[in-house]
N, C-alpha and C positions, 0 to 999 in steps of 0.2 A: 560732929553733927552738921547736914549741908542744908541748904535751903531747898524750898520748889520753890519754881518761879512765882507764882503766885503773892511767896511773901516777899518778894522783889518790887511789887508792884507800887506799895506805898511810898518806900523809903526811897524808890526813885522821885516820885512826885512830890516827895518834899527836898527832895534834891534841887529841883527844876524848878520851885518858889523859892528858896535860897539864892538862886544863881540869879532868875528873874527879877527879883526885888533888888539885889545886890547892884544889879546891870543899871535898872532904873533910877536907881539913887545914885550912880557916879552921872547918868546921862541930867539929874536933874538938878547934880550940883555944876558940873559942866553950862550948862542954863543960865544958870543963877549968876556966876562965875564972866558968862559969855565969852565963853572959853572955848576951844575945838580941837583941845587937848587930848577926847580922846580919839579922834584918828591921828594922832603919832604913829609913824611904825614903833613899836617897841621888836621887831628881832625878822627876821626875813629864812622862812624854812622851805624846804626843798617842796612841799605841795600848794603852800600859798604864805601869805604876806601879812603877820599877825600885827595886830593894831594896839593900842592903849586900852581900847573897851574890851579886846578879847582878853586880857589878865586878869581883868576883873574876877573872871569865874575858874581860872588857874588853877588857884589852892584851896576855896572850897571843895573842887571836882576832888583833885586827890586826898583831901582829909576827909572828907565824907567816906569813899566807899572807903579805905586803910583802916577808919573806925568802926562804920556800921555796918559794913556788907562782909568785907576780910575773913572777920575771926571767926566767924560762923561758914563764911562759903569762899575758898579762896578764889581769885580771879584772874582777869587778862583784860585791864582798861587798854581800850585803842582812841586815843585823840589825836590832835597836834597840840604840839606844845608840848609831848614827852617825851623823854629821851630815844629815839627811835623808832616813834611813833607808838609806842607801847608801854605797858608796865604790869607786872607780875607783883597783886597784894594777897598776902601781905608778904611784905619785903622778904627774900631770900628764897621762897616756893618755884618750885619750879613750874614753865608753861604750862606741861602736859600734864600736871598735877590741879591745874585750875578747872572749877567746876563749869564759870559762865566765861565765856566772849563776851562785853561788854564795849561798845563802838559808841561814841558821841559825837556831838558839837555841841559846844556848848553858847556857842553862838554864832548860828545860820543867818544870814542875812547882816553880816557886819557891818557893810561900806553903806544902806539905808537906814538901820540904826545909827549909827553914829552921829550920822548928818540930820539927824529926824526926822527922815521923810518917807518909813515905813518900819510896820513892825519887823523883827528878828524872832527867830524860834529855837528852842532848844531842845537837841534830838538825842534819842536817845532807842538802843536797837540792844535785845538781849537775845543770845543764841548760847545752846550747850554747847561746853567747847568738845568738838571737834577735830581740835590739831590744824595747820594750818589750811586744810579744804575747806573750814568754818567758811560758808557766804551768807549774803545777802536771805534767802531761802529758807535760811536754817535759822532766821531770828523768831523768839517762839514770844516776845512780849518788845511793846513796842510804846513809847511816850513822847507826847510833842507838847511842850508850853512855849504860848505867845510871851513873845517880850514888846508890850506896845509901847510906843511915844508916850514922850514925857505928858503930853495933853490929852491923851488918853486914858478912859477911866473904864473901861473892858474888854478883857483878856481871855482867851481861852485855853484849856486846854484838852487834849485826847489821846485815849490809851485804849490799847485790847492785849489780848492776850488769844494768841493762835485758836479759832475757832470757836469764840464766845462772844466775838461780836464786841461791836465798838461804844467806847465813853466818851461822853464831851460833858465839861464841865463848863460853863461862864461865869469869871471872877469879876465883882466892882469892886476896884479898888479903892474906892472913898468910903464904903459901907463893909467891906469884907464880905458880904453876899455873895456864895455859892450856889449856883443854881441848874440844874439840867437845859442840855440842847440836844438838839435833833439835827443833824446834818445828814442833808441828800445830792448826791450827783446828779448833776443834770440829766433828765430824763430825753430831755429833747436828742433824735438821732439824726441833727444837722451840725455843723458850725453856722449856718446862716444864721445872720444877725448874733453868733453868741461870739466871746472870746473863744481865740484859737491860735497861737503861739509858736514859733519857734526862735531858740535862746540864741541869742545873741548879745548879751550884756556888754562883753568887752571888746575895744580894737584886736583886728588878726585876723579871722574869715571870714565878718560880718559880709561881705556882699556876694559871696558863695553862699551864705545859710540864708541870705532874704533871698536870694535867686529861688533858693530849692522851697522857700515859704511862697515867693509869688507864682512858683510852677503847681504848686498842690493846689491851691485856692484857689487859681483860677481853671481848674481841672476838676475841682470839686464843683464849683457854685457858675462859671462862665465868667465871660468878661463884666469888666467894670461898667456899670451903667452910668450917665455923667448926674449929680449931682447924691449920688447912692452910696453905701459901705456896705460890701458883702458881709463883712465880717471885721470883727475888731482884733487889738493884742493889748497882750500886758506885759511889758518885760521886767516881771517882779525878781529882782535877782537874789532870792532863798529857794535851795529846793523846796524847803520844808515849808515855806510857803506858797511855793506853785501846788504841792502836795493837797495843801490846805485849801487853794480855791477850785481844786477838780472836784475834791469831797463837799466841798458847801456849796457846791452847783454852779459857781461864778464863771469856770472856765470850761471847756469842752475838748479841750485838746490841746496838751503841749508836749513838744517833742525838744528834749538837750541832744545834738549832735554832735558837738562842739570836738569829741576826742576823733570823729571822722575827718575832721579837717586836715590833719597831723602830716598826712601824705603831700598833701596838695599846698601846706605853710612850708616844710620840708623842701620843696620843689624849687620856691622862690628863696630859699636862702633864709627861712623866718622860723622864731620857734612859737609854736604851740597856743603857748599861754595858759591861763587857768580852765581847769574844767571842773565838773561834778566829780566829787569822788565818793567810795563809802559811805563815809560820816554824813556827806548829804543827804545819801536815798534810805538813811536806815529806818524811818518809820513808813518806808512804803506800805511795810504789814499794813497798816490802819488803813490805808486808802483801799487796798485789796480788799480787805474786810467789808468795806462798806459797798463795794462792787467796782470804784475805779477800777479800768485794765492798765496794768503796768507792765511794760515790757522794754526787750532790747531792740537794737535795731533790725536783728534777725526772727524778729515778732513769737521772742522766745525769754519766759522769767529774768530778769535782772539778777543774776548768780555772781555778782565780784565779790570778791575774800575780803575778809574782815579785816583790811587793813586801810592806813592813807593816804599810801599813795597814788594806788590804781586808778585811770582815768576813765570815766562811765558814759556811757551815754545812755539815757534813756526816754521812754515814750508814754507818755499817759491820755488815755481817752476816758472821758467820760463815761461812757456805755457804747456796748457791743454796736449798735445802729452807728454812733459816730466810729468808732472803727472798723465798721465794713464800706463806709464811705471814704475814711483818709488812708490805709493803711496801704491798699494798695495802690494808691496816687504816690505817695512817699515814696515806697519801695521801688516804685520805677524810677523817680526823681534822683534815689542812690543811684540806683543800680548805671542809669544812663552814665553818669560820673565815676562811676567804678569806686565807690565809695565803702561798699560792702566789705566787711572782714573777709569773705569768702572768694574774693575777686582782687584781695589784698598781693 
C-alpha cells in the first residue's frame, strides 16, 4: 500500500516540530551553560562544514521517516550527513523501487543559529521519484519551519502542496497557540527604498558580486544622491530564509550568484567556496505558489537534481514589475563578464 502525497503532508510537519524544539533546547541549554559548544565542527563533508547544532536533528531525520513514512511508502532521503549524500528506507530497497525523492535540511541557516543572532529553518521538498532526472521542478509538496532564538517566542511555519495554494501557520511558544497568517510579496514594482540583495555571505568573490550589485542599482534607481539610500540589503545567510522575506514582503529582490564566480576564483589560483545547493532552494515551491518569481540565471526555472552536491544559483523578485526592472540590468551585468553558462 503507497501513500499520496497528501498524507505526507502531516507527518512532515511533525517532523519539523521535533527537529525545531529539539534545536531549541540544545541552543537553550548551550545559553544556560554559556557555552558555544554548538559551533564545534563535529565532521567536515565534501558540500559544507557540519557543526554541533546540525546533529542535533541527525537521528531524529532518519528514525522518523525508517519508522513512519518506509513501511507504507519506500523512499530516497537526500540530506548531508548521509552516507553519500542519500539513503534508500527502508534498508535494503532499492532506488528505483522508492515511490518519493525526499531532499532536506534540516537546518538552513546554521552559522546564525548557533551564534543567536537569527532564526534557522528547516526545509523540506517532496517529488515522485523519477530516477535520477528528479529536480527541483518535480517537487509536488513542499514545508519550511522557523527555528527562532532562544528569546524568541514566535515561529512560523509553511507548506503547500502543488497547485492548492499556500499554509502559514504562527506558533507561540509559551502558550502552544496555533494560529493562521496571511503572507504577501511585495507588491511594490521598484527596489526604491525596499530591500534588494545580492549574496555574498562568505570570503572569495565578494567584490566581483558587490561590483555586479552596485552596477544593477545604480542602473536601476541613478546615482547616489548625498545624504540618501536608494535601496537597502540584507545578507540573511539561509536560503530558506531569504525565501521567507520575498514571500512576507520584506525583500524585493535577491539574487545567489555565488557558483558563477567558479571561473573567475579559478583564474586567480582560488577555490570556489560554499554555495546554495539543492537542500537550500527546495521549498521554492511555496514561494512560487504565492507568486515570488524564482529563476536561474538564464531567467529560466531553477531544475538542479535532487541531490547535494550541485551548486545553484538562483534569482528571486518579488513581482513581475520588480523583474522587468532588474532582470535585464543583471543580465547585462553577467553577460559584460562573461559570466553566463552560455558564454562558459
Amino acid at each position: 500500500m503507497s501513500q499520496n502525497i497528501e498524507a505526507l503532508l502531516e507527518p512532515i510537519r511533525r517532523l519539523q516540530v521535533r527537529i525545531r524544539d529539539a534545536v531549541v533546547a540544545a541552543c537553550e541549554q548551550a545559553a544556560r551553560e554559556q557555552s558555544d559548544s554548538l559551533a564545534d565542527i563535529a565532521e567536515e563533508s565534501e558540500g559544507d562544514t557540519i557543526y554541533a547544532v546540525d546533529k542535533v536533528s541527525e537521528e531524529l531525520l532518519i528514525e522518523f521517516f525508517e519508522n513512519e513514512i518506509a513501511p507504507t511508502a519506500p523512499l530516497l532521503l537526500i540530506a548531508e550527513g548521509l552516507a553519500g549524500g542519500k539513503m534508500v528506507l527502508p534498508h535494503g530497497t532499492a532506488e528505483d523501487a522508492a515511490q518519493w525523492r525526499i531532499i532536506m535540511d534540516p537546518i538552513d541557516g546554521t552559522r546564525g543559529l548557533m551564534y543567536q543572532k537569527r532564526s534557522g529553518w528547516i526545509l523540506t521538498g517532496v517529488a515522485p521519484n523519477r530516477g535520477a532526472e528528479t529536480n527541483l521542478q518535480d517537487i509536488e509538496l513542499a514545508v519550511q519551519t522557523e527555528i527562532p532564538l532562544v528569546k524568541q517566542h514566535l515561529c512560523d511555519t509553511l507548506w503547500c502542496i502543488r497547485g492548492q495554494g499556500v499554509q502559514v501557520e504562527r506558533t507561540n511558544r509559551l502558550t502552544g497557540e496555533r494560529s493562521p497568517l496571511a503572507l504577501r510579496p511585495s507588491p511594490t514594482r521598484t527596489i526604491a527604498h525596499g530591500y534588494a540583495s545580492v549574496v555574498r555571505f562568505f570570503p572569495g568573490a565578494r567584490e566581483e558580486l558587490a561590483a555586479i550589485d552596485e552596477e544593477v542599482v545604480r542602473s536601476a534607481l541613478g546615482p547616489v544622491q548625498p545624504g540618501k539610500a536608494h535601496c537597502f540589503e540584507d545578507q540573511y545567510a539561509s536560503t530558506g530564509g531569504q525565501l521567507y522575506e520575498l514571500m512576507c514582503g520584506h525583500d524585493r529582490f535577491i539574487a545567489d550568484l555565488r557558483p558563477l564566480m567558479e571561473k573567475q576564483m579559478a583564474q586567480r589560483g582560488l577555490a570556489l567556496g560554499l554555495c546554495c545547493h539543492p537542500y537550500d532552494l527546495c521549498t521554492e515551491l511555496i514561494a512560487r505558489e504565492l507568486g515570488v518569481i524564482v529563476t536561474d540565471e538564464n531567467n529560466q526555472p531553477v531544475s538542479a537534481p535532487l541531490l547535494v552536491e550541485p551548486d545553484i544559483s538562483w534569482i528571486g523578485y518579488a513581482n513581475a514589475g520588480v523583474r522587468e526592472q532588474i532582470e535585464p540590468l543583471l543580465q547585462d551585468a553577467l553577460n559584460k563578464r562573461g559570466l553566463l553558462s552560455s558564454q562558459a
